[in-house]
N, C-alpha and C positions, 0 to 999 in steps of 0.2 A: 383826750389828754393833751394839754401843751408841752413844745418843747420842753420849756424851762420845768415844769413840774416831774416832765420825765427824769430830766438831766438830774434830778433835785434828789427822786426815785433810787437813781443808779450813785448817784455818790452816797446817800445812807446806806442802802444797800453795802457799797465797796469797803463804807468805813466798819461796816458791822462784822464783814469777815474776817479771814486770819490774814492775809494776802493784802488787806486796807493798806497797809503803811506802804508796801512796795508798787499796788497800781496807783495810789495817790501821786508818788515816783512817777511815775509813768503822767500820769499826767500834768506835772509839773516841767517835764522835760518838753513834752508837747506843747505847752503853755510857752515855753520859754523860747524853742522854737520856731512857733507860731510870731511870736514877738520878734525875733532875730528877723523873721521873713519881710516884716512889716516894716520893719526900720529900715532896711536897707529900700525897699520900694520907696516910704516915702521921705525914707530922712539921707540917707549917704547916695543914692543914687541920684537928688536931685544936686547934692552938693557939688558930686564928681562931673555931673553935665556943668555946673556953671563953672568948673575949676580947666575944664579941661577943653581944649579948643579944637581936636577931633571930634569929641563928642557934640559939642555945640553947632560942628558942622552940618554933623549925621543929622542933628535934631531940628536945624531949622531945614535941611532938604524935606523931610521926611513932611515937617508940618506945609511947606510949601506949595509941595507937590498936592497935598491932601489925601493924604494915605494913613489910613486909622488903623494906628498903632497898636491898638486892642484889638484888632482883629484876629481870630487866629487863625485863619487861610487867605492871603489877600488874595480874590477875585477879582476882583474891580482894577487894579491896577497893571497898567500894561504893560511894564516892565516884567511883574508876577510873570504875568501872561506866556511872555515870548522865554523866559527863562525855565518855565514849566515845561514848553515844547520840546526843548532843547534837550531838556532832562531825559522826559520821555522816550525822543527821538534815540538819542545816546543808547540807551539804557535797550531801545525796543532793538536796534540794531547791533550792537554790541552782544545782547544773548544770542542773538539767530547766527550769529560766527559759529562755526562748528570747528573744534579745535583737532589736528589734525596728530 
């Protein structure tokens, strides 16, 4: 069975019940949502990087350096790196305090 035939499945289904009008609701909120999320990615956040000359800073270090922005743990960067230690370090030593 493909997605879309599924998808296809469960909205006749939803419209066929008593509950149809209110999860439609539901799914229009999500829809709308889903849309809110996407415009700000690609439509107001790219505005506010060229409007704003902090941001434009952040964005050409970032590209400079060569650190993939999409990433969602940077490994590879060494900054990451020593900042991670630190954290650790902090954090490993900080609990072993034994408060008195």
């Amino acid at each position: 069975m493909t997605p879309l035939t599924l998808c296809t499945d469960i909205l006749k289904n939803t419209m066929e019940s008593k509950k149809g009008a209110k999860c439609i609701g539901n799914w229009l909120k999500l829809l709308f949502w889903v849309c809110c999320i996407l415009f700000f990615i690609y439509g107001l956040a790219p505005w506010m990087q060229s409007k704003s000359q902090n941001i434009q800073t952040l964005s050409t270090y970032i590209n400079e350096s060569g650190i993939d922005a999409g990433a969602i743990y940077y490994t590879e960067v060494e900054e990451v790196g020593e900042a991670d230690l630190m954290i650790r370090d902090t954090f490993r030593f900080y609990l072993n305090v034994k408060k008195e």
